[in-house]
C-alpha positions as CSV (number, residue, x, y, z in Angstrom):
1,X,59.6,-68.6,149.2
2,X,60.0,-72.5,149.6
3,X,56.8,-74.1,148.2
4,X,56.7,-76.2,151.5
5,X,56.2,-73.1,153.8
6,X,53.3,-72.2,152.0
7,X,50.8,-74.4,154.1
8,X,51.9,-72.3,156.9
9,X,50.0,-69.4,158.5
10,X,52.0,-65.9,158.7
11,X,53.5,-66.7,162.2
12,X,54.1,-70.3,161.4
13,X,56.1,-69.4,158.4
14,X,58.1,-67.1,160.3
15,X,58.6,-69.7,162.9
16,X,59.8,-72.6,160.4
17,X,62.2,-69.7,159.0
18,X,64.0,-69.4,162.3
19,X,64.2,-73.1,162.9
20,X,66.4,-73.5,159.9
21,X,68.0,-70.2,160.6
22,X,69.1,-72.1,164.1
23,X,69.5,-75.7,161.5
24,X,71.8,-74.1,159.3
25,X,74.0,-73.1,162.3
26,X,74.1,-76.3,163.9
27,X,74.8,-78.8,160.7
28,X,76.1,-76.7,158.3
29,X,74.5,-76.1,154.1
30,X,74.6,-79.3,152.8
31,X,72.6,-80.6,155.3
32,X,70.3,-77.8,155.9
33,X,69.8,-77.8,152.2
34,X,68.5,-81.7,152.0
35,X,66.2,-81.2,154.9
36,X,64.5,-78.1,153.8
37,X,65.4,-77.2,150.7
38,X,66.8,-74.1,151.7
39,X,71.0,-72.5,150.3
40,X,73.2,-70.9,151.9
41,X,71.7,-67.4,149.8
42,X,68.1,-67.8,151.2
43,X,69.4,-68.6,155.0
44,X,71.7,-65.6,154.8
45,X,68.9,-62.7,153.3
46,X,66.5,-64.1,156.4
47,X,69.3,-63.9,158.9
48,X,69.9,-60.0,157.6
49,X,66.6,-59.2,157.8
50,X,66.3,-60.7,161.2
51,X,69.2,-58.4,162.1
52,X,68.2,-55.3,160.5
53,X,65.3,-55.4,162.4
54,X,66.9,-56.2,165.6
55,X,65.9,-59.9,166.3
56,X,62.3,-59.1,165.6
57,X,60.8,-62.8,164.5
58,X,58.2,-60.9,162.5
59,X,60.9,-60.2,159.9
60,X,60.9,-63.2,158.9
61,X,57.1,-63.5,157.3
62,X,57.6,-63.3,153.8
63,X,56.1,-60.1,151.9
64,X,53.6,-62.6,149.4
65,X,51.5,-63.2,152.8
66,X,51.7,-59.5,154.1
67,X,49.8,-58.7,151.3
């Protein structure tokens, strides 16, 4: 997980996950990765996730905080 997503509550996290989700799509890696730290790798396991569970933002929250 990006250390700067771990101030965020379980809901937040998944929230700030989608935003560079929708980031990434707009400006492209380079940029997405200067802003929030996050390559192309990262972006594409939370956009299959997302998917696999049908758009569901909840797919999103990373497994360290489920716990």
């Amino acid at each position: 997980m990006l250390s700067s997503l771990r101030r965020f509550s379980k809901s937040e996290v998944a929230q700030q996950r989608m935003k560079i989700i929708k980031f990434h799509e707009q400006y492209g890696e380079k940029v997405t990765k200067e802003a929030f730290g996050a390559d192309r790798k990262v972006i594409n396991r939370w956009q299959q996730r997302l998917k696999s569970s049908g758009g569901r933002l909840a797919s999103l929250v990373p497994y360290i905080i489920l716990k």
